[in-house]
MDTraj code that builds the backbone (N, CA, C; nanometers):
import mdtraj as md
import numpy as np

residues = "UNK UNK UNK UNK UNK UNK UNK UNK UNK UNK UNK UNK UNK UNK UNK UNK UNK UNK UNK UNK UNK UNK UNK UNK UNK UNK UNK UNK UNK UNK UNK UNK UNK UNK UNK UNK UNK UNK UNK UNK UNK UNK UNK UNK UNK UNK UNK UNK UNK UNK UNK UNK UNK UNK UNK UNK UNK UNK UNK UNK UNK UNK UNK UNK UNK UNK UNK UNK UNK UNK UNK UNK UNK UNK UNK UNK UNK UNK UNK UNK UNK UNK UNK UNK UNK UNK UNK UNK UNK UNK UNK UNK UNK UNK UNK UNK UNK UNK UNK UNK UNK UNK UNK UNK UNK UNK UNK UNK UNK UNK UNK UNK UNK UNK UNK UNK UNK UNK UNK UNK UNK UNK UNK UNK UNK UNK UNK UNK UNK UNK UNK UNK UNK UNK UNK UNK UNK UNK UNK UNK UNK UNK UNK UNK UNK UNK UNK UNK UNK UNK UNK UNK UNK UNK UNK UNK UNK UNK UNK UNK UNK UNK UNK UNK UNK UNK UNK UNK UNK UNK UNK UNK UNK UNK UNK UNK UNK UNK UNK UNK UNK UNK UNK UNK UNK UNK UNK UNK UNK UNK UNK UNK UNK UNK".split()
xyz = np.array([
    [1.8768, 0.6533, 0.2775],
    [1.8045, 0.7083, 0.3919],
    [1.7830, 0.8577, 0.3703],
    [1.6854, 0.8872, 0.3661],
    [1.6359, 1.0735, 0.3714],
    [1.6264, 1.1296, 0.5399],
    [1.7029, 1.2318, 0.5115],
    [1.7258, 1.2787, 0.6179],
    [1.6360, 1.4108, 0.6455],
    [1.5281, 1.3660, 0.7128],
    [1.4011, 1.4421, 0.6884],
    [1.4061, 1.5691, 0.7782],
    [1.5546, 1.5968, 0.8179],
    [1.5068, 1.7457, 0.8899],
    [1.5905, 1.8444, 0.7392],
    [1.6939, 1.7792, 0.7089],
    [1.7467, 1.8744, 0.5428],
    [1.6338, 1.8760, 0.4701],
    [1.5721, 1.7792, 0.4771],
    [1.4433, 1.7827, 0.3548],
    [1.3376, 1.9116, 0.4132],
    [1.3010, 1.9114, 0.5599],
    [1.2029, 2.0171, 0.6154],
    [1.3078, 2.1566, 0.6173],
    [1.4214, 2.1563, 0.6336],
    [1.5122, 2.2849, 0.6222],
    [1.5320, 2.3437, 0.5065],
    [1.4965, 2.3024, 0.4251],
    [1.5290, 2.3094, 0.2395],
    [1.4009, 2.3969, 0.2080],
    [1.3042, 2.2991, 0.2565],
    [1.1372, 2.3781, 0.2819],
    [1.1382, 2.4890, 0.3052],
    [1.1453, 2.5225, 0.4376],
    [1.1374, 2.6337, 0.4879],
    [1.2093, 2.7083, 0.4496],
    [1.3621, 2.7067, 0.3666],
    [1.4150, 2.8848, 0.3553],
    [1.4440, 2.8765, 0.2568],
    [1.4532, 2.7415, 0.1255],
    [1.4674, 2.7753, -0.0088],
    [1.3202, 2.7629, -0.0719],
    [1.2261, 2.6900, -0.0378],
    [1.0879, 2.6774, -0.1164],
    [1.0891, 2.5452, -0.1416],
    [0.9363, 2.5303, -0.1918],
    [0.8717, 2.3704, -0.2230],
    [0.9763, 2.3215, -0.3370],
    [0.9964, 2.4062, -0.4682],
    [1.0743, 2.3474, -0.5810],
    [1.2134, 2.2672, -0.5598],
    [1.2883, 2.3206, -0.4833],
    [1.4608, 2.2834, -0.4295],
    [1.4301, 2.2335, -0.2965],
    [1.3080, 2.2287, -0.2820],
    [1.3034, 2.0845, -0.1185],
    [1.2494, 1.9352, -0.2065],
    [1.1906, 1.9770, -0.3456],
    [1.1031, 1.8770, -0.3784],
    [1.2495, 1.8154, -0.4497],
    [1.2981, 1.8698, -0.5579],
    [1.3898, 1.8498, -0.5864],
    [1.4964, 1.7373, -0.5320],
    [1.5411, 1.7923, -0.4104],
    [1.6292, 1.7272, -0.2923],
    [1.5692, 1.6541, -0.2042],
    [1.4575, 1.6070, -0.2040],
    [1.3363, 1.4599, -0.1386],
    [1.3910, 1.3371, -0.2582],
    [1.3390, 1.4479, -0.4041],
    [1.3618, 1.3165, -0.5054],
    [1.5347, 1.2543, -0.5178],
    [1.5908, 1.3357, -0.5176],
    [1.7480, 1.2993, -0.5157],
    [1.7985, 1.2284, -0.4120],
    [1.7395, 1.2435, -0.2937],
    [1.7867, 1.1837, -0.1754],
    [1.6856, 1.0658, -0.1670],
    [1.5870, 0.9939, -0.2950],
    [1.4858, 0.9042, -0.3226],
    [1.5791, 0.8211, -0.4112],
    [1.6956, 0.8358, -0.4862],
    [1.7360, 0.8039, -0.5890],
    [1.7400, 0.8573, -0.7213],
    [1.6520, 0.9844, -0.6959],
    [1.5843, 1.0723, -0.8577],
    [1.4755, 0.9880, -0.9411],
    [1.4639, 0.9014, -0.9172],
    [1.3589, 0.8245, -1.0113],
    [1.2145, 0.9295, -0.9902],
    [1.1049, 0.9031, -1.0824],
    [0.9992, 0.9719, -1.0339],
    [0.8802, 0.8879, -0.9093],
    [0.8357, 0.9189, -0.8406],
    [0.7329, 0.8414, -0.7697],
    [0.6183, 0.8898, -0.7499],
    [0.5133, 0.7687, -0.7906],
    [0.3938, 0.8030, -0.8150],
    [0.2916, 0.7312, -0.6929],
    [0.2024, 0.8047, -0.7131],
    [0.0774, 0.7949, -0.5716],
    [0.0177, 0.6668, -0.6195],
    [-0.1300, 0.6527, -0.5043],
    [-0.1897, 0.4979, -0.5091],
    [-0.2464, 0.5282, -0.6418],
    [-0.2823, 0.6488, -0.6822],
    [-0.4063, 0.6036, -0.8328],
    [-0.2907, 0.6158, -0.9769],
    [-0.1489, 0.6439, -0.9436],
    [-0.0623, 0.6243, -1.0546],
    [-0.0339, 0.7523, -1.0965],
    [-0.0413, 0.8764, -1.0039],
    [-0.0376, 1.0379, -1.0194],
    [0.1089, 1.0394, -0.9586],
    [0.1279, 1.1695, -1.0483],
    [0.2136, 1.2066, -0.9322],
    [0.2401, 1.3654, -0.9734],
    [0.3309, 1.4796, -0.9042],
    [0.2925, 1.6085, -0.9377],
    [0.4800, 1.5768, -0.9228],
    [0.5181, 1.6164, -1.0212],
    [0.7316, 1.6307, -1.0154],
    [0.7677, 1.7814, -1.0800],
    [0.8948, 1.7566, -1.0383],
    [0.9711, 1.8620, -1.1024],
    [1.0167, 1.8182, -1.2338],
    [0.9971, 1.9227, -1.3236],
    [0.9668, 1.8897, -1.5183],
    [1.1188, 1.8436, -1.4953],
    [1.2322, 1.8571, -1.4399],
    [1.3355, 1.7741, -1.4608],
    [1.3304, 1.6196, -1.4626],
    [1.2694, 1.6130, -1.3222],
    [1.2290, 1.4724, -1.3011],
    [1.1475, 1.3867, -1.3293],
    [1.0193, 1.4573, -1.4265],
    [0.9500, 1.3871, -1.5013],
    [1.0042, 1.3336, -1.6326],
    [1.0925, 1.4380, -1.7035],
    [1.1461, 1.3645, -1.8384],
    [1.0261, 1.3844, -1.9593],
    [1.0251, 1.2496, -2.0156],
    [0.9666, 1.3028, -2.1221],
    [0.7621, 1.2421, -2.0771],
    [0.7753, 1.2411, -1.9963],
    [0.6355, 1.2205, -1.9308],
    [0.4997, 1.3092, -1.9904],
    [0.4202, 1.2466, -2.0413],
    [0.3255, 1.4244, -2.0709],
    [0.2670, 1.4696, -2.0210],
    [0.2901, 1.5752, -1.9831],
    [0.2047, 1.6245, -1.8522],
    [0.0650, 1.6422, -1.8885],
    [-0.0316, 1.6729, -1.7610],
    [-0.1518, 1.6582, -1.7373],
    [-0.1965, 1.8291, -1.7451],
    [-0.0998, 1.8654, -1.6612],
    [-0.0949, 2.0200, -1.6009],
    [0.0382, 2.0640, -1.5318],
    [0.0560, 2.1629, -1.6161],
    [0.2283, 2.2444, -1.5238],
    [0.1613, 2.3753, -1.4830],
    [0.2813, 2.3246, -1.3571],
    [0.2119, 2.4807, -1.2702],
    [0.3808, 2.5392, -1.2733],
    [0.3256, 2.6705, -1.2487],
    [0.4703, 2.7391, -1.2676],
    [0.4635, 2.8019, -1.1223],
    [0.5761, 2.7775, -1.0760],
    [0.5496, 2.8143, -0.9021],
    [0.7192, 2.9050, -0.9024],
    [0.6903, 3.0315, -0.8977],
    [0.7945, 3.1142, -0.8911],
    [0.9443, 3.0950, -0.9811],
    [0.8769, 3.0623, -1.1048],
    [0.9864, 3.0559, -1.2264],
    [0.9840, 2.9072, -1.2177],
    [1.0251, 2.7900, -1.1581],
    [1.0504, 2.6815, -1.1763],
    [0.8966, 2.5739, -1.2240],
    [0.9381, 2.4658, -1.2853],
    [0.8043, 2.4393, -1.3364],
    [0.7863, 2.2954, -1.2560],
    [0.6368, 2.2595, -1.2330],
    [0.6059, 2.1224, -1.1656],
    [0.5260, 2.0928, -1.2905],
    [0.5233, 1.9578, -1.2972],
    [0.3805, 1.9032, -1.3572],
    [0.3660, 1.8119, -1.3089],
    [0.2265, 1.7663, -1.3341],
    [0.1122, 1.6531, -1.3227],
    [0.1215, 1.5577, -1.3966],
    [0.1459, 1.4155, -1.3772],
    [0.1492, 1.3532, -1.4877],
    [0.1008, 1.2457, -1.4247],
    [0.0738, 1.1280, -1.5183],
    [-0.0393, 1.0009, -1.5177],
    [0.1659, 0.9152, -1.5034],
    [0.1381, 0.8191, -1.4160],
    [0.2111, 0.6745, -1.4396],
    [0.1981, 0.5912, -1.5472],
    [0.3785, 0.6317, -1.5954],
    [0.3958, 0.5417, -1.7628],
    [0.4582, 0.3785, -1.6814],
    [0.4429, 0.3124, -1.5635],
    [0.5262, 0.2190, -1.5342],
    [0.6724, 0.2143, -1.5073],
    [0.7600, 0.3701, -1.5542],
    [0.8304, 0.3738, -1.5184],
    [0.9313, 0.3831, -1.4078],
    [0.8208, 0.4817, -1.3060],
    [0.8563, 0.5266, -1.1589],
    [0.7658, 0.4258, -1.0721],
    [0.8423, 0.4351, -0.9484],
    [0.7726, 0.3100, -0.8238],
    [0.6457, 0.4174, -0.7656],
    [0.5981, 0.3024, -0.6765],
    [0.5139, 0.3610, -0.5952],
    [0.5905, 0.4019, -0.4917],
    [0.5152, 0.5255, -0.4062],
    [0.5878, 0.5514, -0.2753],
    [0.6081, 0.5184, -0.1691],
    [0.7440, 0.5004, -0.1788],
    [0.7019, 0.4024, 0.0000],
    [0.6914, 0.4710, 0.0777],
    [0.6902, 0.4317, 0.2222],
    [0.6456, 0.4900, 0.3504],
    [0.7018, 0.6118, 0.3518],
    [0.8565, 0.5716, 0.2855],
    [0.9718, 0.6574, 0.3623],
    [0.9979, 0.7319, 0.2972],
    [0.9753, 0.7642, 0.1363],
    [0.9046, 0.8572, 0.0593],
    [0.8171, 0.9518, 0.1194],
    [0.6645, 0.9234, 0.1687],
    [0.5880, 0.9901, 0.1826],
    [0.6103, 1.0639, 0.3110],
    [0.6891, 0.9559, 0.4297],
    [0.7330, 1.0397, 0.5778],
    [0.8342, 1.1729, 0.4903],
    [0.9125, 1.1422, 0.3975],
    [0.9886, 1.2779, 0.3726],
    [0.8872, 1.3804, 0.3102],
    [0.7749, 1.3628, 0.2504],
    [0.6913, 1.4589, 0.1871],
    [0.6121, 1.5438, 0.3013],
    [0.5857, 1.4331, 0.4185],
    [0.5531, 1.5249, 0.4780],
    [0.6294, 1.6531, 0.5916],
    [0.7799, 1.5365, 0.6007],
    [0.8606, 1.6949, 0.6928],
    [0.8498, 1.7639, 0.5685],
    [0.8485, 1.7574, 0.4462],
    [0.8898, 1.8914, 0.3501],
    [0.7304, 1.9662, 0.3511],
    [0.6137, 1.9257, 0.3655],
    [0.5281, 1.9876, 0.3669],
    [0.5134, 2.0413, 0.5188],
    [0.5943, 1.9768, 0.6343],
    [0.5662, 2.1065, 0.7299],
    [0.6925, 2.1915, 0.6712],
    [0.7883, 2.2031, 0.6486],
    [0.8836, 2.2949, 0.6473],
    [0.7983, 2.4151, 0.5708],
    [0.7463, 2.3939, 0.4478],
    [0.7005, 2.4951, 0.3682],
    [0.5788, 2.5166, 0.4597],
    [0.4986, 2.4955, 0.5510],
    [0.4155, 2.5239, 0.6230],
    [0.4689, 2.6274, 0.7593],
    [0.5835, 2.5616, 0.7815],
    [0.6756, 2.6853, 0.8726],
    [0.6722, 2.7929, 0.7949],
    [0.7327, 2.7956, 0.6690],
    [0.8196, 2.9403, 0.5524],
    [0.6774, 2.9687, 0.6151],
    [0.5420, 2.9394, 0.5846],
    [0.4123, 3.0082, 0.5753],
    [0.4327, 3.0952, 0.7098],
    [0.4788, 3.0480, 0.8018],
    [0.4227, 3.0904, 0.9140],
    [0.5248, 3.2074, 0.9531],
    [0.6444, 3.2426, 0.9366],
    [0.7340, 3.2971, 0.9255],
    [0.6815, 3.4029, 0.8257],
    [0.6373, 3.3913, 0.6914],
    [0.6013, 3.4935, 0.6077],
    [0.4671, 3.5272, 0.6591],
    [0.3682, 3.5203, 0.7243],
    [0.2573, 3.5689, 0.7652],
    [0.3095, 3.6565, 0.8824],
    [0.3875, 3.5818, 1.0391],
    [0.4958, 3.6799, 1.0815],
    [0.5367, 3.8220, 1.0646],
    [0.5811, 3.8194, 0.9006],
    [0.6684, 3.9205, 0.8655],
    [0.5520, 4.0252, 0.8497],
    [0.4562, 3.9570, 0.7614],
    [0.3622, 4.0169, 0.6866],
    [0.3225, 4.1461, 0.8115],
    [0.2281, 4.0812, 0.9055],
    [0.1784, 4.0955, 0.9943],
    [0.2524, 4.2220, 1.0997],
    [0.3316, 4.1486, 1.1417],
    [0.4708, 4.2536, 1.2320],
    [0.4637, 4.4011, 1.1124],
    [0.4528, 4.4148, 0.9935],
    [0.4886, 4.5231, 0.9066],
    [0.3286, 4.6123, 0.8721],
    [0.2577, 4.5176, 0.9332],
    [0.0921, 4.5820, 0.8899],
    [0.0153, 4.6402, 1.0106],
    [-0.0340, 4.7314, 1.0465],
    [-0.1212, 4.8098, 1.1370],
    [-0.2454, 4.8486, 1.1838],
    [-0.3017, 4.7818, 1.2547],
    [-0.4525, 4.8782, 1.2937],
    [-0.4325, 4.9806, 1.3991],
    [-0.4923, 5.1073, 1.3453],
    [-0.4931, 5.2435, 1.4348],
    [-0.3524, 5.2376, 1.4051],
    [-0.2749, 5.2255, 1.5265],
    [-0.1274, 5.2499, 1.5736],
    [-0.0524, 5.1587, 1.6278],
    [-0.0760, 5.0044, 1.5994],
    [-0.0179, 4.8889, 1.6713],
    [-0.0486, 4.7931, 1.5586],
    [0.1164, 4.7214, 1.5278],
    [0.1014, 4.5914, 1.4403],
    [0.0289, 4.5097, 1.4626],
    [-0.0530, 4.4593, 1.3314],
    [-0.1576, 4.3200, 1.3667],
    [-0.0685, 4.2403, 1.4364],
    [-0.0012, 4.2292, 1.4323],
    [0.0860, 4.0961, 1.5131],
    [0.0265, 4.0947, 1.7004],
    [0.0443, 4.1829, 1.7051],
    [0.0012, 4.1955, 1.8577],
    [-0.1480, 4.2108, 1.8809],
    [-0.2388, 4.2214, 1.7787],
    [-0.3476, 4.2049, 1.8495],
    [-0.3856, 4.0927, 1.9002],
    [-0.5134, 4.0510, 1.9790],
    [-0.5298, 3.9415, 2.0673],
    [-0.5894, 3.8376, 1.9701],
    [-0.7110, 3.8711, 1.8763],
    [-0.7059, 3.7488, 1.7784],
    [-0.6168, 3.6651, 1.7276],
    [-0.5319, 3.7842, 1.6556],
    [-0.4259, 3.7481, 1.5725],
    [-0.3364, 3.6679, 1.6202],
    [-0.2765, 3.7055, 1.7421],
    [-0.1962, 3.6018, 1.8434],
    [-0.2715, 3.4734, 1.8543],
    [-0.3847, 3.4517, 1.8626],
    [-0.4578, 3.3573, 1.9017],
    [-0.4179, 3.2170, 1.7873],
    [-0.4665, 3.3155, 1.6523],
    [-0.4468, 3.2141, 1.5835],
    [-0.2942, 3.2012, 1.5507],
    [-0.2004, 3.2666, 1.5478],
    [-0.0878, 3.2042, 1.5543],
    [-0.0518, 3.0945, 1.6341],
    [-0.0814, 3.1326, 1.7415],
    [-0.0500, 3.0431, 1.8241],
    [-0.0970, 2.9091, 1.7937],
    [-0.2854, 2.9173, 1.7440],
    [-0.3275, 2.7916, 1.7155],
    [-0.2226, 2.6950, 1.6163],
    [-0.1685, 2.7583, 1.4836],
    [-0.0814, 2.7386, 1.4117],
    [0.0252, 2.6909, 1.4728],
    [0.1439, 2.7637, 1.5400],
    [0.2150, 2.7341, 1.5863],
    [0.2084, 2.5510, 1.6865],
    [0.0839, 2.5675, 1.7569],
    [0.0529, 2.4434, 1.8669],
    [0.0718, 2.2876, 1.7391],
    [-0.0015, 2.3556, 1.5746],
    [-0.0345, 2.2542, 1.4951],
    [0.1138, 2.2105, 1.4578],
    [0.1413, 2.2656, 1.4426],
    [0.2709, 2.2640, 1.3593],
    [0.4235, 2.2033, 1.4490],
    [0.4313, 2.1815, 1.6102],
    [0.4388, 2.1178, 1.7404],
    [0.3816, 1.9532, 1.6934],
    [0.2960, 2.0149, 1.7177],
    [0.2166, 1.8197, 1.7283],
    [0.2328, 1.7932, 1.6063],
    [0.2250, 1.8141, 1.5002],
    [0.2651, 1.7567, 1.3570],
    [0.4004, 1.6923, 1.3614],
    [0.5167, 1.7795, 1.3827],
    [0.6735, 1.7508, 1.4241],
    [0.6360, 1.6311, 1.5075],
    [0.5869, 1.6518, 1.6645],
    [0.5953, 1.5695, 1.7489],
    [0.5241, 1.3943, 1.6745],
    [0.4693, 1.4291, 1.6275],
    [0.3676, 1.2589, 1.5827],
    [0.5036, 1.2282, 1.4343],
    [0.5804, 1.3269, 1.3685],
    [0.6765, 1.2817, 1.2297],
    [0.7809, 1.1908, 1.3161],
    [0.8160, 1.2269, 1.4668],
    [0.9145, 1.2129, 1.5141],
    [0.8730, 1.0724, 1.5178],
    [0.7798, 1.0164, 1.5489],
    [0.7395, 0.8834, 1.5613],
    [0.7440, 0.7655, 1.4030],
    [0.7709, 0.8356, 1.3217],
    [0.7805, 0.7857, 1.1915],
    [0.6151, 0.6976, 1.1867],
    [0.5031, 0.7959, 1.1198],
    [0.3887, 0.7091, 1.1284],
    [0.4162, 0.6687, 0.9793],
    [0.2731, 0.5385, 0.9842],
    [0.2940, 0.5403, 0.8660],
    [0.1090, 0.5208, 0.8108],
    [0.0759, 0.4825, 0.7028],
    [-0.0968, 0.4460, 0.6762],
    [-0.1500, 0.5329, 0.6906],
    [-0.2663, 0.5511, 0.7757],
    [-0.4446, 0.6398, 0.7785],
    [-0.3185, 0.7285, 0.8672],
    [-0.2217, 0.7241, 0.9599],
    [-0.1428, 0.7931, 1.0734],
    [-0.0762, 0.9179, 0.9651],
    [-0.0454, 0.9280, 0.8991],
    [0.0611, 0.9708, 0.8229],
    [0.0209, 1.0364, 0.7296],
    [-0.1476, 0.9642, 0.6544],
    [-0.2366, 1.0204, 0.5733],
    [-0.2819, 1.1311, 0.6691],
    [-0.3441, 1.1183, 0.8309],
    [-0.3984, 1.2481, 0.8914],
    [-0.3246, 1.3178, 0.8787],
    [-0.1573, 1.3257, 0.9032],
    [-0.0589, 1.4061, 0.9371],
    [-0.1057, 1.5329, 0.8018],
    [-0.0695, 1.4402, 0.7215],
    [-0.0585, 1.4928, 0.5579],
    [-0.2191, 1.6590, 0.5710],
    [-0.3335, 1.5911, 0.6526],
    [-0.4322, 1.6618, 0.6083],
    [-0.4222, 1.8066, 0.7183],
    [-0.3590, 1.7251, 0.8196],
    [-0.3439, 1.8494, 0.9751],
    [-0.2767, 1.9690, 0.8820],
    [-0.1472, 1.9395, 0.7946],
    [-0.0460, 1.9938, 0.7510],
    [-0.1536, 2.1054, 0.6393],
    [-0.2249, 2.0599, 0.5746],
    [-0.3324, 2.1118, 0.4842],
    [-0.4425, 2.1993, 0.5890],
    [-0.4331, 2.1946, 0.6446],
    [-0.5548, 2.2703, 0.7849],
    [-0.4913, 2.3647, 0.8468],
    [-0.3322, 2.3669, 0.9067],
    [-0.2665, 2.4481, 0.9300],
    [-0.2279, 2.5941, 0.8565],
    [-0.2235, 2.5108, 0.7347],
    [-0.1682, 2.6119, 0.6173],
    [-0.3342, 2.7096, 0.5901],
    [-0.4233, 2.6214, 0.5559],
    [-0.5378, 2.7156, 0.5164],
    [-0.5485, 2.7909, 0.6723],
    [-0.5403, 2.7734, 0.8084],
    [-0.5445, 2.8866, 0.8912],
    [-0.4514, 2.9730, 0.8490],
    [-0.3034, 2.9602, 0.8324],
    [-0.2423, 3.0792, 0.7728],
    [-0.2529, 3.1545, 0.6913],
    [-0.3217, 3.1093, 0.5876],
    [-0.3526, 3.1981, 0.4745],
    [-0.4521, 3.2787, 0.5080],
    [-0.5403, 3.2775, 0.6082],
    [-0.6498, 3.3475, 0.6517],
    [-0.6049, 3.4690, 0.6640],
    [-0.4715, 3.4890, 0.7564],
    [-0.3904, 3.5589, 0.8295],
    [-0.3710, 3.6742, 0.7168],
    [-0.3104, 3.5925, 0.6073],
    [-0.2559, 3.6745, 0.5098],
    [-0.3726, 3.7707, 0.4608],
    [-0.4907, 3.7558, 0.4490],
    [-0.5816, 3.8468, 0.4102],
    [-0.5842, 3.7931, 0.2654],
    [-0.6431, 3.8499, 0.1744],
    [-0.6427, 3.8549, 0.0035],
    [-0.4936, 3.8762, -0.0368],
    [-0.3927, 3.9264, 0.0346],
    [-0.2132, 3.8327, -0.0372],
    [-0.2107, 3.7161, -0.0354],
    [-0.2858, 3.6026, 0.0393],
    [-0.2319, 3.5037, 0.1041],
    [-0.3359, 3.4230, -0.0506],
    [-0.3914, 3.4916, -0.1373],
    [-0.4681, 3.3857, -0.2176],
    [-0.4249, 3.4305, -0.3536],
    [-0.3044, 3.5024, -0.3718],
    [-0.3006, 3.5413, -0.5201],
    [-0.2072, 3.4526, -0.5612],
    [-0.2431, 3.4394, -0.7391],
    [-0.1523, 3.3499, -0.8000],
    [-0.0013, 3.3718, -0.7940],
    [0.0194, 3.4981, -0.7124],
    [0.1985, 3.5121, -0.7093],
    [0.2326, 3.5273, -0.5547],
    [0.1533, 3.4493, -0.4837],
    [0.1832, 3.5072, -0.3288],
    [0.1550, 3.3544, -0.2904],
    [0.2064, 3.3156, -0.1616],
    [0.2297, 3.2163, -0.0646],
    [0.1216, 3.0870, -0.0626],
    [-0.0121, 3.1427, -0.0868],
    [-0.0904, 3.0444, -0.1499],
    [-0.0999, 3.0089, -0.2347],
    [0.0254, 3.0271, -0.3249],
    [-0.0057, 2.8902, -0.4386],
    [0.1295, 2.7866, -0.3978],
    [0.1664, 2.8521, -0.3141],
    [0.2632, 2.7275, -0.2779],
    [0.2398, 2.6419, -0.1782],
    [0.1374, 2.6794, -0.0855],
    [0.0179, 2.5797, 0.0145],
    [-0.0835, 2.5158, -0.0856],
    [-0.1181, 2.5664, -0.1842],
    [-0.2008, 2.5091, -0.2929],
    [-0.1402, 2.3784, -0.3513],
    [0.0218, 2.3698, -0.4110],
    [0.0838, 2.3013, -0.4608],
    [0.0964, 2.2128, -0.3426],
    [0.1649, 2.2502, -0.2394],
    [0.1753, 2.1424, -0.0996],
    [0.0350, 2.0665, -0.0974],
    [-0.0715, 2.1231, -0.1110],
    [-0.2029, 2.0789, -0.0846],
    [-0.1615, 1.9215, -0.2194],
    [-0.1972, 1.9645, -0.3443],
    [-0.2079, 1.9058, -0.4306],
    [-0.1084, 1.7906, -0.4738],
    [0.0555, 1.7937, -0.3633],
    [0.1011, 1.7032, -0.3427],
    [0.0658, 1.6125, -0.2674],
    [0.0262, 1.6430, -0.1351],
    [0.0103, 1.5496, -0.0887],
    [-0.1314, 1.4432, -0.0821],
    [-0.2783, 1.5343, -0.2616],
    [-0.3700, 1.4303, -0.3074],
    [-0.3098, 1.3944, -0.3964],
    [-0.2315, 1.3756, -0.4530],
    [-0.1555, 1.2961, -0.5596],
    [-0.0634, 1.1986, -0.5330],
    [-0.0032, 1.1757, -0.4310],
    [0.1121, 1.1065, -0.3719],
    [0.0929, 1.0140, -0.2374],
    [-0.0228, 1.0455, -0.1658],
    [-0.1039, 0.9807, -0.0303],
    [-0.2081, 0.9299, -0.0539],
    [-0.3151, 1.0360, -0.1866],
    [-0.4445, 0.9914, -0.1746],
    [-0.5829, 1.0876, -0.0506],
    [-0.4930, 1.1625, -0.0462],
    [-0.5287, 1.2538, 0.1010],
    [-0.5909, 1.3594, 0.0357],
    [-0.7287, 1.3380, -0.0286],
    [-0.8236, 1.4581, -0.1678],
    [-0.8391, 1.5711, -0.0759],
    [-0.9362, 1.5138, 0.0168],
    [-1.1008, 1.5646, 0.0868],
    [-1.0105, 1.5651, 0.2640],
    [-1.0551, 1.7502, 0.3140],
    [-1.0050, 1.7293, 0.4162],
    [-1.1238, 1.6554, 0.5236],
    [-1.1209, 1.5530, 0.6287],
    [-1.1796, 1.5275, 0.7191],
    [-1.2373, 1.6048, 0.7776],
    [-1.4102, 1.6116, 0.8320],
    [-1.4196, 1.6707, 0.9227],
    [-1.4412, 1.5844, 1.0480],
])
top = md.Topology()
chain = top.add_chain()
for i, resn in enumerate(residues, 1):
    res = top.add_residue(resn, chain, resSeq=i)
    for name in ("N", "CA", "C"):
        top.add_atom(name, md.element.get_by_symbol(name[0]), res)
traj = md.Trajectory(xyz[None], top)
């Protein structure tokens, strides 16, 4: 049984690598792969798999790799843990935009307090509520696939926030990028809905 609030707590204050990590361990460690036979792991947990593409996400390495038959498909209860770990790292986002923000100024008053800016936090914040509130229900199918894309919609409003930090290869969006790219590799969830 994954205990999907350690898995979203792991998220939020250690990072995607040591939440992804501790999803797969608390999975059994095997690797698990999406509906088209993808899957994006930690190079521990891939083994000798060949990767497609490694991304290096703050020293630790992920890759991409094609299904050798070795790893299962994901079950429900797999993917319900991918997604508390993709809100948790969607919280860290929101917490580091927070910080960002509270420390940055127009004229003589932190962006944090202006009235836009609040606005869209808040919008964030409301998403990130109803995301929790609908996990609590354990969805599963097209339910669980939306969750997956809300979680991807949330995050690109935060990065807005961040300005041009929020899109560099060493700043917070590549780890909403990687969240993004887990959950089209592992759900099937490419193309966001409009």
């Amino acid at each position: 049984m994954i205990d999907h609030n350690e898995i979203r707590e792991a998220a939020r204050s250690d990072g995607l690598v040591d939440a992804f990590l501790l999803l797969h361990l608390r999975h059994g460690g095997t690797p698990v792969y999406g509906p088209a036979g993808h899957a994006v792991l930690p190079a521990s947990v891939a083994g000798d798999a060949a990767p497609l593409l490694t991304l290096d996400l703050y020293g630790e390495a992920l890759v991409a790799v094609r299904g050798d038959g070795t790893g299962g498909p994901a079950s429900p209860e797999w993917v319900l843990g991918l997604a508390w770990l993709r809100l948790g790292l969607s919280e860290g986002l929101l917490d580091r935009c927070l910080a960002y923000l509270g420390a940055r100024t127009a004229g003589e008053s932190p962006l944090l307090v202006q009235q836009l800016v609040k606005g869209q936090l808040a919008d964030a914040v409301t998403e990130h509520l109803l995301i929790q509130g609908s996990l609590h229900g354990e969805p599963a199918g097209e339910a669980l696939d939306d969750l997956h894309l809300q979680i991807t919609l949330a995050d690109r409003m935060l990065l807005r926030l961040l300005g041009g930090s929020g899109f560099r290869a060493d700043g917070p969006g590549q780890s909403a990028h990687v969240s993004e790219l887990l959950a089209d590799a592992h759900t099937g969830t490419a193309e966001v809905r409009t």
